[in-house]
N, C-alpha and C positions, 0 to 999 in steps of 0.2 A: 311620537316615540317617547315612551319614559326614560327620563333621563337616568334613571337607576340601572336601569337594561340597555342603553343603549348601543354599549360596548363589549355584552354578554355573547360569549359564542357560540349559544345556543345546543350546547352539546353535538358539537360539530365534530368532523374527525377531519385534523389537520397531519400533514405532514413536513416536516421539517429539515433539510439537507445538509448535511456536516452541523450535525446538532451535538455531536459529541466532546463539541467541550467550546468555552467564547462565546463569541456573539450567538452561534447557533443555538449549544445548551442553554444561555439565559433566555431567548426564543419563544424554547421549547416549555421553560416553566413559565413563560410570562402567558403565554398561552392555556398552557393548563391552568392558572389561576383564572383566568377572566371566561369559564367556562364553556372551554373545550371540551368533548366529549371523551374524546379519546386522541392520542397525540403518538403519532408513527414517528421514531427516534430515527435520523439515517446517518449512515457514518462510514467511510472504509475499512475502520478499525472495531471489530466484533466487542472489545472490553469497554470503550469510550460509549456504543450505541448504548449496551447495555447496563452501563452506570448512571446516563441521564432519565435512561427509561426507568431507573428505580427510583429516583426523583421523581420522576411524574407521578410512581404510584404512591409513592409517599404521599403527595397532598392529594388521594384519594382518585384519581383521574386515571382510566385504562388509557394502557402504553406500551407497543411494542417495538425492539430495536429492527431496526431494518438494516443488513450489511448488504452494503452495494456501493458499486464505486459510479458517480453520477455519468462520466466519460464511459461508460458501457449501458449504449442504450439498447439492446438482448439483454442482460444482466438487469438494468434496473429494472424494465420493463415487466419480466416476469416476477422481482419480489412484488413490485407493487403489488401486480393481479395480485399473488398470494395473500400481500395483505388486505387488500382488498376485500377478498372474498371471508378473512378471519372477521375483518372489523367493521364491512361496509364501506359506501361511497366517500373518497375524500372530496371533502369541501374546501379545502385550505390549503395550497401548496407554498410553501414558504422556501424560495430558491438561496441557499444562505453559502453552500460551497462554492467555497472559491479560492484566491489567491492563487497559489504552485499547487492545488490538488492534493492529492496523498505525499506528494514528498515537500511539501511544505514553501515559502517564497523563499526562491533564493536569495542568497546573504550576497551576492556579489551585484552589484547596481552597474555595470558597465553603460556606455553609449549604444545606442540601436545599432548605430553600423559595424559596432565591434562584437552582435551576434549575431548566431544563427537560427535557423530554423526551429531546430529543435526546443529551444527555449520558447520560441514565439508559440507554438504548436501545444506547450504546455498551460501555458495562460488562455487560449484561445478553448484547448479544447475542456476545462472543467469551467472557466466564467461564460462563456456565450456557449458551446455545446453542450454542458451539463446542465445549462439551464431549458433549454430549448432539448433536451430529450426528455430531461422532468414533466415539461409541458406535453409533449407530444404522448403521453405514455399517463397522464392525469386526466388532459383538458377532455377527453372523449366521455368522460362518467360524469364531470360537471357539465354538458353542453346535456347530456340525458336527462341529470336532474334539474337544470335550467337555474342553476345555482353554481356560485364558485370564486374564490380570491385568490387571487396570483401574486404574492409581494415578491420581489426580487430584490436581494440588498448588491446594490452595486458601491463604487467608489467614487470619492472626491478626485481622484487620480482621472476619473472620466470627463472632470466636467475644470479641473483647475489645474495651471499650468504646473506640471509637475516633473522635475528632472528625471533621466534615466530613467523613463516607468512608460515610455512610449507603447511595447506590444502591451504593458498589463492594463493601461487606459484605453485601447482599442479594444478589447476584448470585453473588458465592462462597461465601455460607450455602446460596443456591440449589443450588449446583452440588456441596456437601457433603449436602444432603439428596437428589438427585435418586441420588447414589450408594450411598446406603444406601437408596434403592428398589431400584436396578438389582441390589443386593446379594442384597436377598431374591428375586427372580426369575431372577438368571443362576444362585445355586448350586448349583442341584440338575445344570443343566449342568457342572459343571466350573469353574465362573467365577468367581473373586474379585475384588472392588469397594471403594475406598477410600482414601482420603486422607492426606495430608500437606498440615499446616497451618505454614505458615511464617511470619516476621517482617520485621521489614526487612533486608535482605541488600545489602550492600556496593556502592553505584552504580559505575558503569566511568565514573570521572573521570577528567581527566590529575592529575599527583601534586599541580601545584599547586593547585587544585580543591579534589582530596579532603583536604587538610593544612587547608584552610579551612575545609571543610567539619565536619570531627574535630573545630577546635576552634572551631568556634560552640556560643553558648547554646545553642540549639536542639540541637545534638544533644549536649550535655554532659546535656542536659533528659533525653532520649529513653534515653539509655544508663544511667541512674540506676535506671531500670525494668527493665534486662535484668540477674537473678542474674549472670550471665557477662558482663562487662562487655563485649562489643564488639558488634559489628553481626555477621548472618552470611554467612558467604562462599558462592559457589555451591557448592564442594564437600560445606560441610557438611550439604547435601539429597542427596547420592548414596548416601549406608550407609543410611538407611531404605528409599528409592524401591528398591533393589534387594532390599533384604530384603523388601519386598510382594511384587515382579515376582517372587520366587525360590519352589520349591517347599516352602522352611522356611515361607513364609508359607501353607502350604494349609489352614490350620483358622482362619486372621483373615480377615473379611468385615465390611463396612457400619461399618468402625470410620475414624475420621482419629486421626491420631496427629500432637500439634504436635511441631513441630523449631524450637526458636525461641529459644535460650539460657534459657530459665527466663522469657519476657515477659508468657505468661500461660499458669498452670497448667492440668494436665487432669483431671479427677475421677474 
C-alpha cells in the first residue's frame, strides 16, 4: 500500500453521529479532508447538522445534514434509507453521540444509589442504544457491499476508576463490549468494529469561563493525572478515528484504543 494513500478514504460515504458541533464536527471535517466522498452530518438539532454540513462543502466534499435523534431507531432508520438512496451505500459509520443525548450530561454528579432510573435510562439509552441502532440500521448495506468501518468513541469513564459516573461508564463499557461482539460477526463480511476511548476534552466556554475554569482546584486536581498536562481538544480524536475508518486499518477489529494524553494506560 502507498504510503501517500494509505489513510485516503477513498471517496467513501461516511456517516457521523452528533456531528454537530465537538468532537463529532471536528470528525466530520477530519474525514472530509483525508478523502471522504461524501460525509452525512447527524445531529438532533436541524441548525447544528446543517452548519457542519456547510463545512464539509466548504472544502469541496458533498454533505448532507441528517436530523434524527440516535435513541429513535423508526426515526433514524428511515432518514438513513433516505440518505441512503440520495448519496449511496455508507461505508463509514462513526458512533460519536453520546453523553446525556439531546438534553446534554447532567451538571449534578450524585452517588449511584442516590439515583434513579430515569437518569440511568438516559445514558444507557443514546451511548449503548444509539449506538447499536446506528449499527443495526447501517451494517445490512456494508455486509452487501462486503465492505465497512464501525468506530465508536466511547470513554475513559469505561475503562478508569471514575467517581459518580457509575450508570455513564456502564453504558460506554456497554457500547465498547457490544463492538467487539459486532467485531466477531461482521468480519468475515468485510466489516471492521472498534473503539476510541477518550478523556476529558476541552468544554466550548466563553474565554472568561474557560480561564476560570483552567484555574480552579478542581481542575489543577484533574490535570495532575494526565502524563500531557492539558485537557484534549477535539482535533486530537481525528488521526486515530480516521486511521480505523481508512483501509491501513483492515487487519484491527474488536480492539478500542484510548486517546487520552496518557489518563489511563492500555495493556
Amino acid at each position: 500500500m502507498d504510503s501517500k494513500t494509505m489513510f485516503d478514504l477513498k471517496k467513501r460515504t461516511a456517516l457521523v453521529t452528533g456531528a454537530g458541533q465537538g468532537v463529532g464536527r471536528a470528525i466530520a471535517l477530519g474525514l472530509a479532508r483525508n478523502g471522504a466522498g461524501a460525509v452525512i452530518v447527524n445531529d438532533a438539532i436541524a441548525e447544528r447538522a446543517e452548519a457542519v454540513a456547510s463545512e464539509v462543502r466548504a472544502l469541496g466534499v458533498t454533505a448532507q445534514a441528517m436530523v434524527a435523534d440516535v435513541t429513535d431507531l423508526e426515526n433514524l432508520s428511515r432518514s438513513i434509507q433516505q440518505t441512503i438512496a440520495a448519496l449511496g451505500p455508507i461505508s463509514i459509520l462513526v458512533n460519536n453521540a453520546g453523553n446525556g443525548g439531546t438534553g446534554g450530561y447532567p451538571p449534578e454528579l450524585p452517588l449511584f444509589w442516590e439515583t434513579d432510573p430515569a437518569r440511568w435510562r438516559r445514558f444507557v439509552d443514546v451511548n449503548l442504544f444509539g449506538v447499536m441502532n446506528c449499527c443495526h440500521a447501517v451494517l445490512p448495506g456494508m455486509v452487501t457491499q462486503g465492505y465497512g468501518r464501525v468506530v465508536t468513541i466511547t470513554s475513559d469513564a469505561s475503562r478508569a476508576i471514575e467517581p459518580r459516573q457509575a450508570d455513564y461508564a456502564a453504558a460506554k463499557a456497554g457500547a465498547a463490549g457490544f463492538m467487539r461482539g459486532l467485531a466477531a460477526d461482521a468480519a468475515r463480511f468485510g466489516v471492521t468494529a472498534n473503539c476510541v476511548a477518550i478523556a476529558t476534552i476541552m468544554p466550548a466556554l466563553p474565554p472568561e469561563q474557560l480561564d476560570a475554569f483552567l484555574a480552579s482546584d478542581q481542575s489543577r486536581r484533574q490535570l495532575a493525572r494526565y502524563p500531557i498536562r492539558r485537557y484534549g481538544q477535539a482535533e486530537d480524536i481525528v488521526g486515530t478515528t480516521v486511521l480505523l475508518c481508512s483501509d491501513a486499518a483492515s487487519w484491527i477489529t474488536g480492539q478500542t484504543y484510548p486517546v487520552n494524553g496518557g489518563y489511563s494506560p492500555a495493556l
